[in-house]
Every structure is written in structure tokens, then in C-alpha cells.
C-alpha positions, 0 to 999 in steps of 0.5 A, spaced: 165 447 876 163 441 871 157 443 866 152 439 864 154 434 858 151 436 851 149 430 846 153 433 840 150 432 833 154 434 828 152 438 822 154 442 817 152 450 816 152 452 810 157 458 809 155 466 812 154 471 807 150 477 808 143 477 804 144 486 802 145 492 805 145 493 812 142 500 814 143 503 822 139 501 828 138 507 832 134 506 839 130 513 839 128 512 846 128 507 852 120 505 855 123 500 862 119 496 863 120 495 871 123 489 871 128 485 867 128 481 860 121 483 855 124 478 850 117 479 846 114 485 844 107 485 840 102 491 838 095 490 840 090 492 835 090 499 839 097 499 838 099 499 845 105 493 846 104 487 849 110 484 853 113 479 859 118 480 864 122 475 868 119 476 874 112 474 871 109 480 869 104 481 863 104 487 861 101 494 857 106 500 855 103 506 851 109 507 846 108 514 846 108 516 853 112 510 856 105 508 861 105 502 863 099 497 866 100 490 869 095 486 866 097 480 870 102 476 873 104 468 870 107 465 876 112 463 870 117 466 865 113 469 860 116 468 852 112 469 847 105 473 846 100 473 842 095 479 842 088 477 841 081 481 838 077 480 845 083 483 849 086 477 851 093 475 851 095 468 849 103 467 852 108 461 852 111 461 859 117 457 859 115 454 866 108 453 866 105 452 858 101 455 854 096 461 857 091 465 857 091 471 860 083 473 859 081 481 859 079 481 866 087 478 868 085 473 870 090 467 868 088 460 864 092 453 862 091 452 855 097 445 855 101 444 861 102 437 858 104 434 851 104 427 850 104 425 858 110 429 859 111 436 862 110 442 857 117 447 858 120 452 853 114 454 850 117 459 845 111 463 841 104 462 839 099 465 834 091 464 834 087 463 827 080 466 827 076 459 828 080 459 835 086 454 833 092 454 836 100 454 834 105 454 838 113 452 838 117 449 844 125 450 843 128 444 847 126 439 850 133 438 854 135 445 856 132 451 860 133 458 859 138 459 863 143 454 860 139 454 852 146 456 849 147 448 851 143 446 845 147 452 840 152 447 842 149 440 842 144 441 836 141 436 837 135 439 835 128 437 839 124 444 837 117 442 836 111 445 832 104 444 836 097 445 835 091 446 840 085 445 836 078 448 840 076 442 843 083 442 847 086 437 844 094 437 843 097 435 836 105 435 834 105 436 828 113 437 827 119 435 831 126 435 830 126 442 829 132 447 831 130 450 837 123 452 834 122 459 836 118 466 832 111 464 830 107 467 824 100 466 821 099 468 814 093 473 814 089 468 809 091 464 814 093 459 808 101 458 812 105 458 818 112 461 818 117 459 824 124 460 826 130 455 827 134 458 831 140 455 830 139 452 823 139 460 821 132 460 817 125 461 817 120 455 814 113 455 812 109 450 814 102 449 808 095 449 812 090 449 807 091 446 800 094 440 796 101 441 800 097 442 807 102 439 812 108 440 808 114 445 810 119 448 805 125 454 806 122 461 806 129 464 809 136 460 809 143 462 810 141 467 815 147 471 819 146 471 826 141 467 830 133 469 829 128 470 834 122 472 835 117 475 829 112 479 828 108 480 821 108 489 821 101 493 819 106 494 814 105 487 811 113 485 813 115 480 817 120 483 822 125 479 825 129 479 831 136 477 830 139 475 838 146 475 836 150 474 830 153 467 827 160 465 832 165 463 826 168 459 832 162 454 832 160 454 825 167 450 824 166 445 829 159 444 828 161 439 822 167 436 826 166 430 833 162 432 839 167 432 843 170 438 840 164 442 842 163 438 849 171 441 851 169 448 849 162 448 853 166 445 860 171 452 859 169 455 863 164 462 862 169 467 861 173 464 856 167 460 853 165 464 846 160 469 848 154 473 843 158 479 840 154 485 843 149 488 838 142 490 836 140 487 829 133 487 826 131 484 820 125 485 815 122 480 809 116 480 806 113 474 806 115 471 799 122 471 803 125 478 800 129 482 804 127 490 806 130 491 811 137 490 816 138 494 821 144 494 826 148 497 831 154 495 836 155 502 839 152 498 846 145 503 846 141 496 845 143 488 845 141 481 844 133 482 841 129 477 841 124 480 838 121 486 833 114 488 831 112 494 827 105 499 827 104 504 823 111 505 822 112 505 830 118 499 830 119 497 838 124 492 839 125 486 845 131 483 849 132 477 853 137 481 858 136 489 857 131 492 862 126 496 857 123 496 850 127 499 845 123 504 840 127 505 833 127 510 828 124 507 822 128 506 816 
């Protein structure tokens, strides 16, 4: 079957390289979730992790003892959390925006809308102590299913938003490679956002004589990243989905029809995201402390990783359960 048309953009990637070295990742234990897909784990401030599965479900798993609790059900496609002080959950659903699920599960729409137009792909959000919003949405012309269309496109439609406490919606920044992972500093001073296919973290200025600039905190990362978390630790851990595909690289600076031909392969020849599970952690002047990995099949395709008092879980976009790793 014919696939959908991608709107090639070429650009040139700068050349791979590792940034130190790599530790191995060891799953101590698997919690499942009931369902399928907890692409985002967060800790909540009484250190229980905070998921969303596919089907819709929020839900709190005890890291010790693996007991789970459904919080409430989106109706949507949960992606990224934000745990909140009241109890509350801040989540970006692909399919309905940005919510908010109260302490009592209870379910509200924050944006459902941006500038007239549908809010879809919402990716990952974070709440600043005065009840300012950041979110990012990855695409504007790609749903999950098909996301691999924009690794393959590049035409960079990622956005950074902020909902003020008034309601009011603000796009701050555009064109951004597949906006995804979203972090607020502790002195609330900077944001930190992942492009997923640009292989880089940026931070964005909120306060000061540089407030609404951006610059490079990461660049020239070896695989893709995701979802990010800032550990009790003070780290920004990091969840790589997959790593770079050296085919794609080279042809990312060649004609759009390249990448159009190898998209229209069909699926069981098309270059697919090797296997494995790869978490990353920086502190936030951007200097690598840890990169664990593991291609042995025990975990695959994080998209996000988070760290409590020395707990480290990992998520997966298409794993059943919630990975606990051995700490490094």
C-alpha cells in the first residue's frame, strides 16, 4: 500500500560520535502496567510513579511492590506527565491536548485548541510555582502511529507553548525538530526541551537580559532523545528511544525523493530502530554522567527515565511494563 507523501527538507546532521563512556543497563525488575505503551514515567513527591498507557489510563505504580492504582481515564492517548504538589497530574494527550487530572480523578481540558486549529501531539509539560504552563507538541503533520513520517520528512513543525494562569495560550517557539522532553529548572530561571530528531537539548531563557532566547545545552547526541526528567539527584535523566540510523543520516542532506522512495518501501525492508535500551544523564550545565545501555531484549524503545533517591525507572512506547534499573 501506497503511504502517505512526506514533505522531505534536507538537512545535514552533524557527524555521530559518543560523548564518554557507556556503562550497562540492567532491568532489575519489570512492574506491568495492565496495559500497553507507559511512554512517560515521572516520580510524585511521595515517590510513587506516574504513567499513561494506551488505552487511556493514568495511573500510580508503588515501585516497590509493584501495586497499581488507576487514577482516571483521558478518553485520549496519554504521553507526557507532570506530577503536581496538590496531587494533581498535568498529562498531554495526543488526542485531546492538555489536561488535567485533579486529585479526586476527575478529568479537565486545559487547551484543546491553538490558534483555531485542533491541539494534537501534545508531547510533555511542566508547571512553574505561580501556575504557568509549558508544553511542547512534536508535529503538526503526524500522529503517533505514523510519527516515523516526520524522522523522515524533517520538516520541523515541533513547537514550545505556554498556557499563562488566565487561560491564555502563547507559541513561543516553532519549527522545532519534533519538540518532545520538557524540563523546568529549579530556580525556575530556564527551560530545557528535547528535538528529537535534531539529537539535541536546548534551553530556553525565562527570566533575565537573555529571557526568551534559546541556545544549545546538548548537541551531537547518538541516538534519538525523549522524554526527560530532572532526578532528586540534581541530573537531567534522559531517555534515548533508539539509536541514530547511519542510512538516514546520509541522506537526510541529499534530494527529498531519496527519503520519499524508502518511505513508500514497504515496512519489512524499511530501516527500522535497532533494539535496545539506552538512558542518559547530564547535569544541567549539559555534562554527561551517565549512559547506560543494553541490547540483550530485557527492555527496548525508552522514551523516558526518571530518578528518586537513587530509584531509576524507565518507560517504553511499546513495552507492556515500567522497567526498574539498577542504579549506576
Amino acid at each position: 500500500m501506497t503511504r502517505r507523501l512526506i514533505r522531505a527538507r534536507r538537512w545535514t546532521p552533524p557527524a555521530r560520535r559518543d560523548r564518554g563512556p557507556t556503562a550497562p543497563l540492567r532491568v532489575l525488575r519489570r512492574l506491568p502496567t495492565g496495559g500497553h505503551g507507559p511512554e512517560d514515567v515521572v516520580f510524585d513527591t511521595a515517590g510513587q510513579i506516574l504513567t499513561g498507557t494506551a488505552d487511556g489510563r493514568i495511573l500510580r505504580i508503588d515501585p516497590a511492590t509493584g501495586e497499581r492504582t488507576v487514577l482516571a481515564d483521558t478518553g485520549g492517548r496519554p504521553l507526557g506527565l507532570h506530577a503536581r504538589a496538590d496531587g494533581g497530574v498535568l498529562v498531554c494527550d495526543h488526542d485531546r491536548g492538555l489536561l488535567l487530572v485533579r486529585p479526586d480523578g476527575a478529568v479537565d481540558t486545559l487547551v484543546d485548541t491553538v490558534d483555531g486549529a485542533p491541539l494534537t501531539f501534545a508531547s510533555n509539560v511542566t508547571q512553574a510555582a505561580d501556575g504557568t504552563i509549558w508544553f511542547t507538541t512534536s508535529t503538526t503533520r503526524w500522529r503517533l502511529h505514523d510519527h516515523l513520517g516526520d524522522v523522515f520528512e524533517h520538516s520541523g513543525t515541533g513547537r514550545l507553548l505556554r498556557r499563562d494562569p488566565d487561560g491564555a495560550v502563547t507559541t513561543l517557539l516553532t519549527g522545532l525538530k519534533f519538540a518532545n522532553g520538557l524540563v523546568l529548572a529549579p530556580d525556575e530561571s530556564h527551560l530545557l526541551f528535547a528535538e528529537t530528531t535534531g539529537y539535541r537539548i536546548r534551553r530556553y531563557q525565562l527570566t533575565g537580559p537573555d529571557a526568551g532566547r534559546t541556545d544549545v545545552l546538548v548537541d551531537n547526541l547518538p541516538g534519538f532523545p525523549d522524554n526527560m526528567s530532572l532526578g532528586s539527584d540534581g541530573l537531567l535523566w534522559l531517555g534515548i528511544a533508539a539509536p541514530r540510523d547511519r542510512l538516514l543520516d546520509r541522506l537526510l542532506p541529499l534530494p527529498g525523493f531519496l527519503r520519499l522512495l524508502l518511505w513508500n518501501l514497504p515496512a519489512a525492508v524499511r530501516p527500522r530502530p535497532a533494539v535496545v535500551a539506552w538512558v542518559m544523564a547530564f547535569t544541567l550545565d549539559g555534562r554527561p554522567v551517565h549512559d547506560l545501555r543494553a541490547a540483550d531484549g530485557s527492555y527496548g524503545f525508552v522514551t523516558s527515565a526518571a530518578e528518586h533517591h537513587r530509584t531509576i525507572v524507565a518507560g517504553s512506547l511499546t513495552e507492556d511494563d515500567v522497567a526498574v534499573l539498577a542504579a549506576p
